[in-house]
C-alpha positions, 0 to 999 in steps of 0.5 A: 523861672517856674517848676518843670517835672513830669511824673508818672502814676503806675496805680501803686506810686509815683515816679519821675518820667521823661518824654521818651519813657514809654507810658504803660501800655496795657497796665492800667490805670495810669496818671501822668503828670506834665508841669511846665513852668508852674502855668500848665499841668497836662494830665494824661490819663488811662483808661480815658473813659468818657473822656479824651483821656488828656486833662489841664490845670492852670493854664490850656496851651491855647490860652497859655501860648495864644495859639489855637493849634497848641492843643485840641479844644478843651472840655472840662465836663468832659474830662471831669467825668471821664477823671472820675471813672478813672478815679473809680477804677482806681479805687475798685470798680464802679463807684456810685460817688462818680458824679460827685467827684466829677463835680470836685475835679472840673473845679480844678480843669483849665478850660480854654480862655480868650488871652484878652480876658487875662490880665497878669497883674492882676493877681491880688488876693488870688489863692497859690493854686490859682498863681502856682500850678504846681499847688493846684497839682498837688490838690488835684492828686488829693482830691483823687486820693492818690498818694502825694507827690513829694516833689510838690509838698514843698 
């Protein structure tokens, strides 16, 4: 059985949330972090910016579940740069490094995939953050310079 958690980011620190805790409305910005079964991380973000607002990591639930309805089309440009803005007014406003940082972030986005393309045993000299999302998810708060989420330092 892989990692299940879901953590909520108030733009002070982290906690741990379920699914019938309501998500700030109008105190924003605000990172939720969905993980289940170290495949997927849904990354719900507010403002959403240029955006959906909705982000993967490991895995898209079209991917994942070989189902087209399990999720809205993914696009990772996209969500890239609307991770950016967020990231931007987290950190005080409009910063010029905007580019860059979507840059950094689609690295780490699921984009959706063809389930015919995977091949699960093929996972030889593969990096733990390619095999465990939960690793990848750790990197990803990192990478947006938000404080370390403990549940995941192990």
């Amino acid at each position: 059985m892989g990692f299940f958690g879901t953590y909520l980011f108030d733009g002070r620190h982290w906690t741990s949330h379920q699914a019938d805790d309501e998500t700030p409305a109008d105190d924003e910005p605000w990172l939720l972090v969905d993980i289940h079964d170290s495949d997927i991380a849904t990354v719900i973000y507010r403002p959403a910016g240029s955006g959906s607002g909705v982000a993967f990591l490991g895995f898209t639930p079209r991917t994942y579940f070989e189902d087209p309805d399990a999720s809205e089309p993914t696009d990772v440009t996209r969500e890239a740069h609307g991770l950016a803005q967020w990231w931007a007014r987290y950190h005080g406003g409009s910063d010029p490094e905007q580019g860059v940082k979507a840059a950094e972030l689609v690295a780490f986005l699921a984009a959706d995939r063809d389930p015919a393309e995977l091949d699960p045993d093929d996972d030889t000299n593969v990096d733990d953050g390619e095999v465990f999302v939960e690793v990848k998810t750790a990197r990803f708060i990192a990478a947006l310079d938000l404080p370390p989420l403990d549940d995941l330092s192990e």
